[in-house]
ROMILO-179319 format. One record per residue: residue in three letters; chain; x, y, z of N, C-alpha, C in turn. Coordinates in steps of 0.05 Angstrom, whole numbers, plus 5000, padded with zeros to 4 digits. Each point is the difference from the previous one (the first is absolute). Example, Ala and Ser with C-alpha at 12.3 -4.5 7.8 and 13.67 -1.06 7.14 Angstrom:
BEGIN
PAGU   residuo   cadena     nx     ny     nz    cax    cay    caz     cx     cy     cz
PAGU       ALA        A   5264   4886   5156   4982   5024   5000   5018   5024   5000
PAGU       SER        A   4993   5021   4986   5016   5024   5001   4985   5022   5014
This chain:
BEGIN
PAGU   residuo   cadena     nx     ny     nz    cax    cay    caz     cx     cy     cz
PAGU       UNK        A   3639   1897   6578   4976   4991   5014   5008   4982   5023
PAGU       UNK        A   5020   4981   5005   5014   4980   5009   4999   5025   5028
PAGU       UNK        A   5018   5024   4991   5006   5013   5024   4975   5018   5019
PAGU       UNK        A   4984   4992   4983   4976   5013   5019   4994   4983   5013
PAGU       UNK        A   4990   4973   4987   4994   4980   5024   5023   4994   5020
PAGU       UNK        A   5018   5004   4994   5014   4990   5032   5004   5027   5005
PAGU       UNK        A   4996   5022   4996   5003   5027   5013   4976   4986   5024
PAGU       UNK        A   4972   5003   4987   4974   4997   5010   5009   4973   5020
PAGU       UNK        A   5011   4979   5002   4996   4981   5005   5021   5007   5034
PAGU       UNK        A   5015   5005   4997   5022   5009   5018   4983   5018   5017
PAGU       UNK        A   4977   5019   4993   4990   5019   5020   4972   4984   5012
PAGU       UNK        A   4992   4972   4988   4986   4991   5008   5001   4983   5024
PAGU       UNK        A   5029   4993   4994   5014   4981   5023   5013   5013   5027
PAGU       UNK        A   4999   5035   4996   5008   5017   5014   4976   5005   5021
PAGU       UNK        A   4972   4994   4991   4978   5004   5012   5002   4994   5025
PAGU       UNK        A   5010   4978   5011   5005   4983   5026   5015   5010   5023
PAGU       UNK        A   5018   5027   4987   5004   5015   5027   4999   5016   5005
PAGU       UNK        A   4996   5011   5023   4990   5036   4998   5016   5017   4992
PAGU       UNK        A   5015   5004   4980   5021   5024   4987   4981   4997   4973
PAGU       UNK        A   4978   4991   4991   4986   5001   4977   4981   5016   5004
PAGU       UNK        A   4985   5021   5025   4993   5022   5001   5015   5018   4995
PAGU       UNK        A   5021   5001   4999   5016   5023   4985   4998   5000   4966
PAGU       UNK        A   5003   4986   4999   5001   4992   4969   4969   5005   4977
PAGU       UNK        A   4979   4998   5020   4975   4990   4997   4996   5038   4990
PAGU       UNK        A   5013   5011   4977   4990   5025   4989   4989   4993   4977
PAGU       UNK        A   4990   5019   4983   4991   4994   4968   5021   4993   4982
PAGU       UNK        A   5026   5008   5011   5014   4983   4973   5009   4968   5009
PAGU       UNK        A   4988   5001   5026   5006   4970   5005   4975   4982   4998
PAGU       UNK        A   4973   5015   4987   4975   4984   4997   5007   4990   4974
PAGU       UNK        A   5004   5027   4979   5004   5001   4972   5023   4981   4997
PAGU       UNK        A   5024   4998   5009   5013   4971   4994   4981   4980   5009
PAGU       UNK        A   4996   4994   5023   4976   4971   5005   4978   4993   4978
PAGU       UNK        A   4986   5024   4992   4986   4997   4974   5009   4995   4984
PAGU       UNK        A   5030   5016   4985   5014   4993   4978   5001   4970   4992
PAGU       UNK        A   5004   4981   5029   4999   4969   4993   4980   4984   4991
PAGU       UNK        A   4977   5020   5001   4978   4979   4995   4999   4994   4975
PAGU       UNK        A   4990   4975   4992   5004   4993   4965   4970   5013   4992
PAGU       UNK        A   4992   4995   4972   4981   5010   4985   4973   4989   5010
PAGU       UNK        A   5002   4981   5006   4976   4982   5006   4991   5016   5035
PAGU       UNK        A   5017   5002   5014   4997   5011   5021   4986   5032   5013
PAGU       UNK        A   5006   5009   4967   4998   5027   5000   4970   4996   4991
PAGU       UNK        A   4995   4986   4984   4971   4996   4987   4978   4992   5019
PAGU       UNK        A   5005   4982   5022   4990   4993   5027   4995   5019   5020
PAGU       UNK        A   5019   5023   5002   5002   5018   5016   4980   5026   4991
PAGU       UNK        A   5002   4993   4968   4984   5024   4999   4972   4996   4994
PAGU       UNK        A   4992   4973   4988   4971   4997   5008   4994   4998   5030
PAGU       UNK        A   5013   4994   5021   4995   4997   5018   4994   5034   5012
PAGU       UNK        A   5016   5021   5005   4998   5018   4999   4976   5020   4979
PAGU       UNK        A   4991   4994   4981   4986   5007   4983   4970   4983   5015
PAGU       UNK        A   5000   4975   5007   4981   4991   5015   4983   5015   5030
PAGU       UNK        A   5028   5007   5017   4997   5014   5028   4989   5026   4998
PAGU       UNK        A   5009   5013   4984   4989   5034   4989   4972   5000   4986
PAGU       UNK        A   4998   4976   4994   4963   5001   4991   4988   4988   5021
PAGU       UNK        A   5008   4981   5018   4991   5000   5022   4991   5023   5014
PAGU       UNK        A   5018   5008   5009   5002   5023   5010   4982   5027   4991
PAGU       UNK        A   4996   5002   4967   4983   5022   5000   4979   4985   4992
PAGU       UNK        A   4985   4972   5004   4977   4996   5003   4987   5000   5023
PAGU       UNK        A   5017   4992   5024   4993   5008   5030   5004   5022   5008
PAGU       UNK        A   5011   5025   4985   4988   5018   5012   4982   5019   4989
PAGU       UNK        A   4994   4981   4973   4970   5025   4983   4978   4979   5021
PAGU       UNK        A   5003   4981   5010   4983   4984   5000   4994   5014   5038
PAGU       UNK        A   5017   5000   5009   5002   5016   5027   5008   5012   5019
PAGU       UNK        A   5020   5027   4976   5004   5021   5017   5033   4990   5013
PAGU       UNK        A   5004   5024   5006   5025   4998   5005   4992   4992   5024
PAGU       UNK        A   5018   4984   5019   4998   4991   5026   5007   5032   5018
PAGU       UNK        A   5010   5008   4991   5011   5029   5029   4985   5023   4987
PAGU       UNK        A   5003   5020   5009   4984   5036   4999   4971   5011   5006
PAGU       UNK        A   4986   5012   4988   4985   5012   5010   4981   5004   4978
PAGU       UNK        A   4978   4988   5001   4976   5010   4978   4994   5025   5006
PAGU       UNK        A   4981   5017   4984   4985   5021   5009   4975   4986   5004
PAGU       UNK        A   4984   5014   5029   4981   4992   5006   4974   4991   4982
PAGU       UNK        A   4992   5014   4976   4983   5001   4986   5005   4977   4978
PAGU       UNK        A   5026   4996   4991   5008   4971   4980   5005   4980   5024
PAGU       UNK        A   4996   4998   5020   5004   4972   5012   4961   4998   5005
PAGU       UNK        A   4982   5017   5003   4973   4996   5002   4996   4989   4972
PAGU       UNK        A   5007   5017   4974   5001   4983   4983   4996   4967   4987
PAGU       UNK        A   5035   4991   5021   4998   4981   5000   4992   4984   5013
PAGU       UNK        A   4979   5016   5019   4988   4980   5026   4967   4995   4981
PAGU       UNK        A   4993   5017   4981   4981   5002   4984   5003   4974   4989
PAGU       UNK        A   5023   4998   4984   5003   4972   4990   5004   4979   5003
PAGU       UNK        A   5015   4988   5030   5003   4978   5009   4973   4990   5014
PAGU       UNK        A   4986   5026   5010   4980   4994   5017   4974   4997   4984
PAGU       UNK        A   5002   5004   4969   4976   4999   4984   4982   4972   4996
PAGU       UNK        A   4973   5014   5005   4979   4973   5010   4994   4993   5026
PAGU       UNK        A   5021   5009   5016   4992   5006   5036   4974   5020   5003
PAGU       UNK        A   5000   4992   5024   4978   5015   5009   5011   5033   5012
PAGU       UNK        A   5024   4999   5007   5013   5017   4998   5000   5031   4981
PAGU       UNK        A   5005   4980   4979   5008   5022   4970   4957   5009   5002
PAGU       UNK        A   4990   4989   5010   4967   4998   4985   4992   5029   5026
PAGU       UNK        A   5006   4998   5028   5000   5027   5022   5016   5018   4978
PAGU       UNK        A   5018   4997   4996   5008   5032   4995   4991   5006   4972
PAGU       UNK        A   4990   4985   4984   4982   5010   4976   4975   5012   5009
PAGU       UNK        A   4987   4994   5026   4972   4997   5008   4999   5037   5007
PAGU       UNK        A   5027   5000   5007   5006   5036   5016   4996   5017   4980
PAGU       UNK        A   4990   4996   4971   4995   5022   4979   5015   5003   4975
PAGU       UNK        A   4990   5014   4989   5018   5002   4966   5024   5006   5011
PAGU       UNK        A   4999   5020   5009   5036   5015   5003   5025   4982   5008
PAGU       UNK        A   5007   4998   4972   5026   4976   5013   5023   5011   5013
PAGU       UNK        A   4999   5026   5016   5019   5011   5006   4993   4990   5028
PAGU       UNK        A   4973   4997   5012   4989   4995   5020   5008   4966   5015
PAGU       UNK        A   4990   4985   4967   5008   4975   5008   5029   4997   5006
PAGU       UNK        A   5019   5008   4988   5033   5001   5010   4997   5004   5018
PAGU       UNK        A   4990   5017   5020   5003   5009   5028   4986   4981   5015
PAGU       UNK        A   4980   4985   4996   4982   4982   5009   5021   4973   4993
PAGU       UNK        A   5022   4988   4979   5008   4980   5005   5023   5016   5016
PAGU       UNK        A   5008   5016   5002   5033   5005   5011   4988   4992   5033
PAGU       UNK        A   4967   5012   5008   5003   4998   5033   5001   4969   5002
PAGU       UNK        A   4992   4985   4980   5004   4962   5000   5018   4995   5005
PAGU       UNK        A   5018   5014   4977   5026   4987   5009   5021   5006   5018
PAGU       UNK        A   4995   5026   5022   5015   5014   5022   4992   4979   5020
PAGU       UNK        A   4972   4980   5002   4995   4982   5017   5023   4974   5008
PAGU       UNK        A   5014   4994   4973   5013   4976   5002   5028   5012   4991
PAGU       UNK        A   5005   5031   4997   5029   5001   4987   5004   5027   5002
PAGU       UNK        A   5032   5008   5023   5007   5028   5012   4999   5018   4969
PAGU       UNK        A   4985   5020   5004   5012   5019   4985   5009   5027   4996
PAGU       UNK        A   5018   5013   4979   5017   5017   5018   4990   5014   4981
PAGU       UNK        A   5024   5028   5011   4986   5029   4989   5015   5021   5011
PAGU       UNK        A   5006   5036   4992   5017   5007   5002   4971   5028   5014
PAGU       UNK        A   5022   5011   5025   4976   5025   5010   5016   5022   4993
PAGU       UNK        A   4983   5012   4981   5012   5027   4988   5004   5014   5021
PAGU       UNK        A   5027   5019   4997   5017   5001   4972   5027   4970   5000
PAGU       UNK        A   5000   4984   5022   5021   4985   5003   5001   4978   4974
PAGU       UNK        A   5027   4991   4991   4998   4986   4972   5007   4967   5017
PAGU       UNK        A   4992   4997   5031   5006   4975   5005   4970   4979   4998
PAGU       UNK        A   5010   4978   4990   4969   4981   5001   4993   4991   5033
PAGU       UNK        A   4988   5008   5008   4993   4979   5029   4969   4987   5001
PAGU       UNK        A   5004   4968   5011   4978   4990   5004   4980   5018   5013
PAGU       UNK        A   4976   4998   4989   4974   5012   5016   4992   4969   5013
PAGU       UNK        A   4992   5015   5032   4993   4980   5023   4982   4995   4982
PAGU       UNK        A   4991   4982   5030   4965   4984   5000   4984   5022   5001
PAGU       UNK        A   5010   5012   5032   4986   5019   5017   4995   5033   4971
PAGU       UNK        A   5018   5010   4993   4996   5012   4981   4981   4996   4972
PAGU       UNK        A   5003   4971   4991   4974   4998   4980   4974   4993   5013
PAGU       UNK        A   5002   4995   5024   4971   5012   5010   4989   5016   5000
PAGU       UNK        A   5018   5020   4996   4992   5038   5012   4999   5013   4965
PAGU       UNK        A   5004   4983   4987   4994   5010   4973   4990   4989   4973
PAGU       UNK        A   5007   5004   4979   4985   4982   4975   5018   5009   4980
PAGU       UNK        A   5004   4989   4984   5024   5004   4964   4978   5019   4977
PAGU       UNK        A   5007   5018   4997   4985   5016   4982   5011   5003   4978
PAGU       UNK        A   4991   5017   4973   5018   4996   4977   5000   4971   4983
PAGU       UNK        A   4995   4986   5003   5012   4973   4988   5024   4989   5013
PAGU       UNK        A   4997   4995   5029   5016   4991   5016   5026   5016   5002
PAGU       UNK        A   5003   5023   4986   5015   5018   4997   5023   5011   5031
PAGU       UNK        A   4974   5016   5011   4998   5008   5024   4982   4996   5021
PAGU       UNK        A   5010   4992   5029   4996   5000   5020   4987   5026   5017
PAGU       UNK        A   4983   4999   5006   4989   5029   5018   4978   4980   5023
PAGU       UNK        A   5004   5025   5022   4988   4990   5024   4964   5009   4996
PAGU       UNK        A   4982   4982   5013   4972   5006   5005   5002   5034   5004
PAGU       UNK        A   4990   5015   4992   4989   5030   5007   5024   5018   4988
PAGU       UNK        A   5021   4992   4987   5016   5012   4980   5013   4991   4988
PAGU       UNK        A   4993   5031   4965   5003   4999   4984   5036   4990   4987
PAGU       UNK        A   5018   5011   5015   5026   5004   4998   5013   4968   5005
PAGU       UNK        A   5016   4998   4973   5001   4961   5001   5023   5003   5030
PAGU       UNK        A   4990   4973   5015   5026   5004   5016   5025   4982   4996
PAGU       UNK        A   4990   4971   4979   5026   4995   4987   4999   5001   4970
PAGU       UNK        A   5022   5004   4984   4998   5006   4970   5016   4978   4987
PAGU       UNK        A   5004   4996   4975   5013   4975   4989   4999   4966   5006
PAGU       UNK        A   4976   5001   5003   4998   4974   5022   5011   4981   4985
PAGU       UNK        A   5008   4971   5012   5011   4979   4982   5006   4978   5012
PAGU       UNK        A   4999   4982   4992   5007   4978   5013   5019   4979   4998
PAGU       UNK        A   5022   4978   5011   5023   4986   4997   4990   4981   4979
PAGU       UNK        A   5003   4991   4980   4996   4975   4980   4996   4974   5018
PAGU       UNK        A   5015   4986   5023   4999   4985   5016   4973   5010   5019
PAGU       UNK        A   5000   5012   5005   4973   5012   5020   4972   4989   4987
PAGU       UNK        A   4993   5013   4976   4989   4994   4980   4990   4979   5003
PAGU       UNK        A   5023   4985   4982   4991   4971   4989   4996   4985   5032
PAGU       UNK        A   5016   5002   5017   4983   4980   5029   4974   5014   5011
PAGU       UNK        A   4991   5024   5000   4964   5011   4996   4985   4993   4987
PAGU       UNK        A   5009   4995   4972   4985   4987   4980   4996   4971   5009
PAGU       UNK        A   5011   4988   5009   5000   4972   5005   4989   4996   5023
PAGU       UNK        A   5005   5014   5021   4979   4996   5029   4974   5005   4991
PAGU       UNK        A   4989   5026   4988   4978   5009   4985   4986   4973   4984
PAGU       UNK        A   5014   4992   4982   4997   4973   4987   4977   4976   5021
PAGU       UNK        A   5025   4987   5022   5002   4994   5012   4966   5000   5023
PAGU       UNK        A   5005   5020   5001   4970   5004   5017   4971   5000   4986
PAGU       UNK        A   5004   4999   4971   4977   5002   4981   4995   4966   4995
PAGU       UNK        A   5026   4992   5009   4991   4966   4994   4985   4987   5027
């Protein structure tokens, strides 16, 4: 045991000059660890056991920070953050068909937040302008994109950035106060 700690102790003291990026592989972590005593290991791993529930409570709680919702689960969740607005109360007002209301919150939320979409047959996402959701409306359950006077969607898979989102939601917020 003697020789682990000054194994470990020797590569600690090695830290201080730059020839310890060489060194700095997995069998040179696994000796650095090897030194730690029992008590240390017990610290390390509630600590670690702490950060990972962190971690998956901030992101059931909100989403991964990077990717891409589908258009229809981010209206969803614009249903829910925005519930009790006067907001959520217009697109109830547009009729039973909740396929309708999705399309009625998605044009809400294209106001405060780019959203993208792929023009068949291409498998690339690109933002739809301003000037373009003028010239059209989200049909389907925010599904698809089609222009005033046709039927044929002109963008498909619509969806939106998680970051995009959540700062729409909050300008949206924001203006209801």
């Amino acid at each position: 045991m003697w020789d682990r700690i000054k194994k470990s102790w020797r590569y600690l003291e090695s830290l201080h000059t730059v020839e310890w990026l060489w060194t700095l592989a997995p069998a040179g972590v696994v000796t650095l660890l090897g030194g730690l005593s029992g008590v240390a290991w017990y610290w390390l791993t509630v600590v670690a056991i702490v950060l990972i529930a962190l971690t998956l409570l901030l992101i059931q709680e909100f989403g991964l920070p990077f990717g891409v919702v589908p258009l229809p689960e981010a209206c969803l969740i614009a249903f829910k953050k925005l519930h009790g607005t006067e907001l959520v109360e217009v697109a109830h007002g547009f009729g039973a068909d909740p396929e309708h209301r999705l399309d009625v919150m998605a044009r809400t939320i294209s106001i405060e937040a780019p959203i993208l979409g792929k023009r068949p047959p291409s498998p690339v996402l690109e933002t739809l302008g301003k000037q373009t959701l003028a010239q059209g409306n989200f049909v389907g359950g925010a599904r698809h994109f089609t222009l005033y006077g046709n039927e044929a969607p002109k963008y498909v898979d619509l969806a939106i950035k998680r970051s995009d989102l959540r700062r729409g939601l909050k300008r949206l917020l924001a203006q209801l106060e």
